[in-house]
C-alpha positions as CSV (number, residue, x, y, z in Angstrom):
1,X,0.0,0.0,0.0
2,X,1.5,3.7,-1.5
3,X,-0.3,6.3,0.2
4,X,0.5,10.2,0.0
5,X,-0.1,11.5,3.4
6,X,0.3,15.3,4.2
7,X,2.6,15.6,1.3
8,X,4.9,12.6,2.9
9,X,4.5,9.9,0.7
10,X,4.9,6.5,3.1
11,X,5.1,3.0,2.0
12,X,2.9,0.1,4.4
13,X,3.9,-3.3,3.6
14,X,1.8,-6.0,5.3
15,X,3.9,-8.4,7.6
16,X,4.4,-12.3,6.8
17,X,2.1,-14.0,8.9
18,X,3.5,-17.6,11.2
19,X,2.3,-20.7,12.0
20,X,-1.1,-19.9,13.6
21,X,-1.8,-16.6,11.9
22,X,-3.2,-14.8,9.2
23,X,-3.2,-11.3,7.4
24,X,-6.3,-9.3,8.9
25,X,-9.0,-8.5,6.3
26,X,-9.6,-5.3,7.1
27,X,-6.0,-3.7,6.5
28,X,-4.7,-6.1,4.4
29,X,-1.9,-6.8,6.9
30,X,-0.5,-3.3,7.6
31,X,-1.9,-2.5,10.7
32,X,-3.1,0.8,9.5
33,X,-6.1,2.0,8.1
34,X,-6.4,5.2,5.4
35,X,-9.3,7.5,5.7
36,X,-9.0,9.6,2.7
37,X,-11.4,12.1,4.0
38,X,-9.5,13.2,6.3
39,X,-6.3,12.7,4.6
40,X,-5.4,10.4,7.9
41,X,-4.1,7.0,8.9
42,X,-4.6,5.2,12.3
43,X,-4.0,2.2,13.8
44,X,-6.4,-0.3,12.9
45,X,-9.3,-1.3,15.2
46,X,-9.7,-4.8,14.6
47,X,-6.0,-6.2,14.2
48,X,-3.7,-3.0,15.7
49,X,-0.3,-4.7,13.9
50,X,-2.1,-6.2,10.6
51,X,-1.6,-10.0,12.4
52,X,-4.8,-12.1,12.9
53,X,-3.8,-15.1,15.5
54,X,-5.3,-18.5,15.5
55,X,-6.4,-20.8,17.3
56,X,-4.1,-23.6,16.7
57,X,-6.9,-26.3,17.6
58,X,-9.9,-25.3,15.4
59,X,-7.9,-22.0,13.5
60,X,-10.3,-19.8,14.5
61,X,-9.4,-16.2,15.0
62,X,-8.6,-15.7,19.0
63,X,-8.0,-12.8,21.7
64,X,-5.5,-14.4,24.1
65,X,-7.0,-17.9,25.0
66,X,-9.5,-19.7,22.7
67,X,-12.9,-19.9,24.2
68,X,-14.3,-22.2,21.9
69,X,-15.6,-25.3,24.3
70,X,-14.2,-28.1,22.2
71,X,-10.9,-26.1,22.4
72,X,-11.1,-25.4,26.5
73,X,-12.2,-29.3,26.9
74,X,-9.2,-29.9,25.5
75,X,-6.9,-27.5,27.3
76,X,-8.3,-28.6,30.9
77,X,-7.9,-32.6,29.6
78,X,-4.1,-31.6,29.0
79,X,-3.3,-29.2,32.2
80,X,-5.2,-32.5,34.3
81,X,-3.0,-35.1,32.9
82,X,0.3,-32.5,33.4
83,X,-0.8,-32.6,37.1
84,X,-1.7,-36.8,37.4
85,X,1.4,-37.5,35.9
86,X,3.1,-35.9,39.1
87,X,0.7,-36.6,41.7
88,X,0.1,-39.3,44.8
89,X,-2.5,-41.5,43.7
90,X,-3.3,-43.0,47.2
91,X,-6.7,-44.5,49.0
92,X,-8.7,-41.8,50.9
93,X,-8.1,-43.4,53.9
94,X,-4.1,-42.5,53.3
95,X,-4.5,-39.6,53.2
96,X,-3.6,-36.4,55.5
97,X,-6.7,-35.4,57.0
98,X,-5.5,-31.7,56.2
99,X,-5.3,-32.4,52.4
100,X,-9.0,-34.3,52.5
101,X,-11.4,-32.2,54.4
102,X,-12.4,-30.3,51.0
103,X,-11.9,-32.2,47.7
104,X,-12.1,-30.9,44.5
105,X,-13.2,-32.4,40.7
106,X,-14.0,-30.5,38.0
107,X,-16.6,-33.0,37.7
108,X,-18.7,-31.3,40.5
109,X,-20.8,-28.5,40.0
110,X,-21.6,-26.9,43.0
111,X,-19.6,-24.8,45.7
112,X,-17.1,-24.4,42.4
113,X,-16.1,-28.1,42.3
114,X,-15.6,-28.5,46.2
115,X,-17.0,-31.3,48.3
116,X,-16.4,-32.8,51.7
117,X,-17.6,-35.9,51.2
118,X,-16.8,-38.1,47.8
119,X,-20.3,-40.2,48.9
120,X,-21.8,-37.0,47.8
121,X,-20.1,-36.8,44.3
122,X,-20.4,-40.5,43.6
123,X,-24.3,-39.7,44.3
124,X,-24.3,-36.6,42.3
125,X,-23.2,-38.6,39.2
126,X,-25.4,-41.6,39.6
127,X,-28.3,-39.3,40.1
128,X,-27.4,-37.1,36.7
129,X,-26.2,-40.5,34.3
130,X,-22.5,-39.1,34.8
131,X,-19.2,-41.3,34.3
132,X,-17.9,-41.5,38.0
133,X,-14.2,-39.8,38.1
134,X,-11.9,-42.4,38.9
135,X,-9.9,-39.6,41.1
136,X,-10.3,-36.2,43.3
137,X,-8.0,-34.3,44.3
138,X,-6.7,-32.8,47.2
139,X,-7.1,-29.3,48.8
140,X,-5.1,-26.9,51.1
141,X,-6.7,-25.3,53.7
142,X,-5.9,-21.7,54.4
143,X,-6.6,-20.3,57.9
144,X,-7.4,-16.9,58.7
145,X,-4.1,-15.5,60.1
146,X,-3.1,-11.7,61.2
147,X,0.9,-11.1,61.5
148,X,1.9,-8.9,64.2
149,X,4.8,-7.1,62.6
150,X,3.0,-5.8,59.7
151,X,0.0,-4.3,61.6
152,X,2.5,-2.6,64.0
153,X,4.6,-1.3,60.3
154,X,1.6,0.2,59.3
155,X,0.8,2.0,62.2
156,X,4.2,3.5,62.3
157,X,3.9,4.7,59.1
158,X,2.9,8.4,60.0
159,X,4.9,8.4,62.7
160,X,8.8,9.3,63.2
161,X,11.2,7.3,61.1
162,X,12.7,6.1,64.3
163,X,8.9,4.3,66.0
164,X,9.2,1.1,65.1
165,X,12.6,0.7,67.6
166,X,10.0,1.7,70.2
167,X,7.5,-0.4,70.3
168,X,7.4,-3.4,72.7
169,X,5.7,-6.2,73.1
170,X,5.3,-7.3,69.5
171,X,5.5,-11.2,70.8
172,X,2.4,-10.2,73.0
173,X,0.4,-8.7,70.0
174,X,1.0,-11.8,68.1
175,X,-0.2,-14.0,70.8
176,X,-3.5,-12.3,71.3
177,X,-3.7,-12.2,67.1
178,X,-3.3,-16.0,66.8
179,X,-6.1,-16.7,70.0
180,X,-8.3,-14.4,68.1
181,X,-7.6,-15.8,64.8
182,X,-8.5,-19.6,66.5
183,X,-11.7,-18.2,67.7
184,X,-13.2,-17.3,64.2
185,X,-15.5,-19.8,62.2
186,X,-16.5,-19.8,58.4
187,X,-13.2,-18.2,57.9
188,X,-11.3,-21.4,56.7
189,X,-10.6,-21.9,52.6
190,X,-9.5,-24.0,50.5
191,X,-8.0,-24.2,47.1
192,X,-7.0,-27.5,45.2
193,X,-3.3,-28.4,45.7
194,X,-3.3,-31.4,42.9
195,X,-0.5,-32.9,45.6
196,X,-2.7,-36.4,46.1
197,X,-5.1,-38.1,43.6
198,X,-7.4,-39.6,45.8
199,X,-9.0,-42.8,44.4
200,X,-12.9,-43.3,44.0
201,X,-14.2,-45.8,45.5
202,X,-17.8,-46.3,43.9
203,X,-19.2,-48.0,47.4
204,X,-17.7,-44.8,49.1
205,X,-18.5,-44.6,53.0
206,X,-17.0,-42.3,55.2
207,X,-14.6,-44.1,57.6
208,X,-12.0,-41.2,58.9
209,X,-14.2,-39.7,61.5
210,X,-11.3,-38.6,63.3
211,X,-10.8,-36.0,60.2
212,X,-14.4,-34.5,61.0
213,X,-14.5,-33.9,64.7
């Protein structure tokens, strides 16, 4: 494209597209667009550097990651198998109760794929026709938790420079922070750790009651 713009005459050239792209159609590849009008280029609205990218599953034009569902289906399939091929496949009964009182499958659709009880998710996808996972994983739990040292930095910070060499009883703070802390309910969370693969057992029945006080 040979363009005479404000008297400058300026040459575009379209790039070469890789593996996995493609001119765009509406620049031809320049990553400009010419409004004669207005004796004018700007950047172009759909591409911005004249490079469609591709899916490299179904070749579809994407933004970042693929959303078609067929493509995503695939993507989780993959990142699951990265994380089985590293994991602990062990019985539920081996292991940690820590790692076990929230399990997680993708499988699951409520409280975003966690469960406490793998009875549940066995009935879950009896009741729905659903293949039963032959695995869960594991979770770890994340208490609520309040550090000493930071709350006494921030409350410094509007002070003199030289505060912080002040204070005392930091160690006393924290002990009071941790009783409080142990006090709380419905704080707890959990997020899936992929660490064990806990095998389904189809006749699941809860055995570890020392896990669920």
């Amino acid at each position: 494209m040979l363009e005479k713009i404000v008297g400058v005459q300026i040459e575009l050239k379209p790039k070469i597209p890789k593996e996995n792209e493609k001119l765009c159609d509406i620049c031809g590849g320049v990553g400009w667009l010419y409004d004669k009008k207005r004796n004018f280029i700007e950047k172009c609205y759909v591409c911005y550097d004249g490079i469609i990218h591709l899916c490299p599953d179904c070749k579809q034009p994407k933004r970042g990651v693929c959303i078609d569902s067929e493509c995503r289906n695939r993507r989780d399939i993959a990142e699951e198998q990265k994380h089985l091929e590293v994991a602990v496949r062990v019985k539920y009964e081996d292991v940690p109760c820590e790692s076990k009182i929230m399990m997680y499958s993708n499988i699951y659709p409520y409280n975003e794929g966690y469960f406490s009880d793998i009875e549940e998710l066995v009935d879950y996808c009896l009741d729905n026709e659903i293949s039963i996972p032959s695995y869960v994983w594991s979770t770890q739990e994340t208490k609520l938790s309040m550090d000493a040292r930071s709350i006494i930095e921030n409350a410094c910070d509007e002070l003199h420079e030289n505060a912080m060499d002040n204070i005392e009883g930091e160690e006393e703070l924290q002990k009071f922070l941790d009783a409080w802390c142990a006090k709380q309910s419905g704080t707890d969370s959990y997020t899936v750790d992929y660490k064990y693969a806990i095998k389904v057992d189809h006749t699941f029945k809860k055995t570890n009651k020392e896990c669920y006080p």
